[in-house]
C-alpha positions in Angstrom: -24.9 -23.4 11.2 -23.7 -20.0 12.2 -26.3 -17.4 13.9 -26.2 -14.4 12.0 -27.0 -10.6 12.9 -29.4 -8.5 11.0 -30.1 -4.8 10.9 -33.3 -3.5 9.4 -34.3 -0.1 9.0 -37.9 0.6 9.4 -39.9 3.7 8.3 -43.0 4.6 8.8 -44.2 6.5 5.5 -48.1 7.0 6.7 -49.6 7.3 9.4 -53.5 8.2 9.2 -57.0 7.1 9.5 -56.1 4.3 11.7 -53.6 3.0 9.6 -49.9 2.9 9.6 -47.7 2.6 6.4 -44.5 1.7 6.6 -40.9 0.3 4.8 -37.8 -1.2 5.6 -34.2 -2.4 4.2 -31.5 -4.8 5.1 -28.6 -2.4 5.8 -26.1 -5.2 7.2 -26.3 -8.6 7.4 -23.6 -11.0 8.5 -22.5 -14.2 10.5 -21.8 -14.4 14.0 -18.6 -16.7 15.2 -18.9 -19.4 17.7 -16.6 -21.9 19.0 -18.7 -24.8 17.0 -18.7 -23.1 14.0 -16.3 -23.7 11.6 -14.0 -21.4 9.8 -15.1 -22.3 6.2 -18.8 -22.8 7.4 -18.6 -19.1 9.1 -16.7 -17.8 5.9 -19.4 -19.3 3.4 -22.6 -17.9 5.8 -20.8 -14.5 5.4 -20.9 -15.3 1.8 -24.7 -16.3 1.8 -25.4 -13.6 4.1 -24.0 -10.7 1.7 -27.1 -11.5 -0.5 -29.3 -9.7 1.8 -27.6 -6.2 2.1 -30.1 -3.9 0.3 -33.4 -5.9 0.0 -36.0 -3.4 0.3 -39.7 -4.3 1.4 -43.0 -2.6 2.7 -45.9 -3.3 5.3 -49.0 -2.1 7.0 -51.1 -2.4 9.9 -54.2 -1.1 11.8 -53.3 1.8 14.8 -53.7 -1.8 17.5 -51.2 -3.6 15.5 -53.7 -5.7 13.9 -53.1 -7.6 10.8 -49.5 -6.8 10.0 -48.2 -7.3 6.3 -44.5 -7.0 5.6 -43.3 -8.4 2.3 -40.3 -7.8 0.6 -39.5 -6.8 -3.4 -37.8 -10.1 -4.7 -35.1 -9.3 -7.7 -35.6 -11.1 -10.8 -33.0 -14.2 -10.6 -33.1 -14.7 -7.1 -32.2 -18.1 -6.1 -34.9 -20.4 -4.2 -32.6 -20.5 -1.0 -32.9 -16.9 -0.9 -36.0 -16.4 -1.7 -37.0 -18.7 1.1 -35.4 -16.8 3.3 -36.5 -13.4 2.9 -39.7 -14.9 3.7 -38.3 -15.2 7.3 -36.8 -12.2 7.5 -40.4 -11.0 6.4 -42.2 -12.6 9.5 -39.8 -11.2 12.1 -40.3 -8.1 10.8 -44.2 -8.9 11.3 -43.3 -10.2 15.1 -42.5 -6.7 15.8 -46.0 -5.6 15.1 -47.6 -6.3 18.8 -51.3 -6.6 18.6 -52.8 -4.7 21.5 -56.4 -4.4 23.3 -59.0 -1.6 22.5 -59.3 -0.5 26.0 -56.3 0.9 28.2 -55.4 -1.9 30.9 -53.1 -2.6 33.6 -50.1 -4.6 35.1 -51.9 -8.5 35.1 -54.2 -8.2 32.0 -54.4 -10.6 29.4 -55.5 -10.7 25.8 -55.5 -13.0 22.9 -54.4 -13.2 19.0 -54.5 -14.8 16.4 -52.9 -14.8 13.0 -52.8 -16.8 9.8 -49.1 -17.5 8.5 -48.2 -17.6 4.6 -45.1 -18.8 3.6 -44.2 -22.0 1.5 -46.7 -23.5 3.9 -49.8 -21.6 5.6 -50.0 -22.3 9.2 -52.1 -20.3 12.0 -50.8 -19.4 15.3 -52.2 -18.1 18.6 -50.5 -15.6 21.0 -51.6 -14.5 24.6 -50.0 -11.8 26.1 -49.9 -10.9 29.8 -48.8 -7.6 30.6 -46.3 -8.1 33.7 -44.8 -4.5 34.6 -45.5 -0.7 34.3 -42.6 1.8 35.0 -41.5 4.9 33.6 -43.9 4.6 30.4 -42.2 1.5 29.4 -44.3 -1.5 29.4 -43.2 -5.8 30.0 -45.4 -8.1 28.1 -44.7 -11.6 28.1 -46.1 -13.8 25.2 -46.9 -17.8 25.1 -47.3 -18.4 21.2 -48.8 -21.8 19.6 -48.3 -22.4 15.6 -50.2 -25.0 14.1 -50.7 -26.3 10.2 -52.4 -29.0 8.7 -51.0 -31.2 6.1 -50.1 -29.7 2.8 -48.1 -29.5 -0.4 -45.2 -26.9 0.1 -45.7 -23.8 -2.2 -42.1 -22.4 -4.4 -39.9 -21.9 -4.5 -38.5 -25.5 -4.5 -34.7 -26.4 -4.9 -34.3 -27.6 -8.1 -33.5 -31.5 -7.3 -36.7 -31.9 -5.6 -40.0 -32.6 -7.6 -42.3 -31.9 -4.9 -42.6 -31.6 -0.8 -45.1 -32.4 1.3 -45.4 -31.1 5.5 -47.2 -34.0 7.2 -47.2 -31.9 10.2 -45.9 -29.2 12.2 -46.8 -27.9 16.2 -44.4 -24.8 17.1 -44.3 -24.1 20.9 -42.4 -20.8 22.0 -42.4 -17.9 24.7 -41.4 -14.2 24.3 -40.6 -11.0 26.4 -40.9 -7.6 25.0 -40.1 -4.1 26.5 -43.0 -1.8 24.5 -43.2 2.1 25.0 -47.1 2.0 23.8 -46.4 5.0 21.5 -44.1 3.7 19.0 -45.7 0.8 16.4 -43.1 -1.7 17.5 -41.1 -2.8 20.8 -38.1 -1.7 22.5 -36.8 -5.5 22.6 -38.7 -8.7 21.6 -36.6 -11.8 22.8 -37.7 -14.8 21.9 -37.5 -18.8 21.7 -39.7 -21.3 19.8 -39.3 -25.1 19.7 -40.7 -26.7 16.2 -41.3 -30.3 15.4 -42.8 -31.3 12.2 -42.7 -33.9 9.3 -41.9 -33.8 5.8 -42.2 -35.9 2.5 -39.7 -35.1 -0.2 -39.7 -36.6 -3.4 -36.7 -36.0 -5.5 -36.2 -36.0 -9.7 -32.6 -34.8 -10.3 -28.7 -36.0 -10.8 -28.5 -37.0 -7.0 -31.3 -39.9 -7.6 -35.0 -40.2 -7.5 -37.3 -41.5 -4.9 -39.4 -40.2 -1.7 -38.2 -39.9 2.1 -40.0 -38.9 5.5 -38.0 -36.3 7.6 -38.9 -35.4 11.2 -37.3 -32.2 12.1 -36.9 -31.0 15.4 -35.7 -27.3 15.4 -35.1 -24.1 17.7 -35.1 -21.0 17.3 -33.5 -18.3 19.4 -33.9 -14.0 18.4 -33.3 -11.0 20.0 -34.9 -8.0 18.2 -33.7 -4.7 19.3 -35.5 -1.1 18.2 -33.3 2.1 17.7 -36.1 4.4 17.3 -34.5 7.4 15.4 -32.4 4.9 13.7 -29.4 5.1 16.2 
């Protein structure tokens, strides 16, 4: 599948008593080419990807990045691919929000997070950050993150074929690097890499058959968020 490139403008609509108001929009949103990417396959994730342009949301958070909420207005008619995937879109935008200590610290302190995750399936995840170098305001934080869920049924939306979905498992691995300037709400840069394994149970009721199969997925996933603040 092709990678695809995303640009979201972000804007802060509040910012008082401790807490910081704030919307964003997909302005673009296309596929990338690369050599193992197919023509048609490239041409059809344009396609997909076109979908997105315009999709407004909205989010908060705390003045220490604490409990960030980003959700986005779904249209009436949306299809369940779609859908599904806005709610990714949602959580990067939450990755931006950096959780940070009460105190002021220095180059070798560490501190610890932790987050519940709610998308078709609710999962927790732990992040500890180590904060590596100080120069010229700008701050380097590198983060080890842990996601975990227990077994579940698999909230909507559901493609139509399949009558129900089950996640037997799942245990996320992953490491980040961000650039911060501590005065803005969200990072400079936030690259990042996450290896997932989990297990699934799909049982379908449609045209293509019925019946129940166990999937174990292994997946990656590589980002690179960049902030323009101003909206350069």
């Amino acid at each position: 599948m092709a990678p695809v490139r995303l640009r979201i403008e972000l804007t802060v609509v509040d910012a008082r008593d401790e807490h910081v108001a704030y919307t964003f929009s997909v302005l673009a949103a296309s596929a990338v080419a690369e050599p193992a990417v197919s023509p048609e396959a490239l041409e059809a994730r344009q396609r997909e990807m076109a979908a997105y342009v315009g999709m407004k949301g909205w989010g908060q958070t705390d003045d220490r990045g604490l409990h960030p909420l980003a959700r986005f207005a779904v249209p009436a008619g949306l299809s369940t691919r779609h859908e599904a995937y806005l709610e990714y879109i949602a959580y990067d935008v939450r990755s931006l929000i950096l959780p940070l200590p009460a105190q002021p610290v220095g180059v070798g302190a560490r501190w610890t997070a932790r987050q519940k995750i709610f998308r078709a399936i609710d999962s927790s995840e732990v992040r500890t950050f180590e904060l590596t170098a100080q120069q010229a305001g700008l701050n380097t934080l590198e983060m080890d993150f842990v996601e975990e869920a227990a077994p579940q049924w698999v909230k909507g939306p559901l493609d139509p074929l399949i009558r129900s979905q089950r996640m037997e498992g799942l245990s996320s691995r992953g490491h980040a690097k961000s650039l911060v300037a501590f005065s803005q709400i969200v990072p400079l840069t936030l690259d990042f890499r996450k290896d997932a394994k989990s297990r699934w149970r799909t049982s379908l009721d449609g045209a293509s058959g019925k019946g129940t199969y166990i999937e174990d997925r292994t997946d990656t996933t590589v980002r690179r968020l960049t902030f323009s603040p101003g909206g350069d």
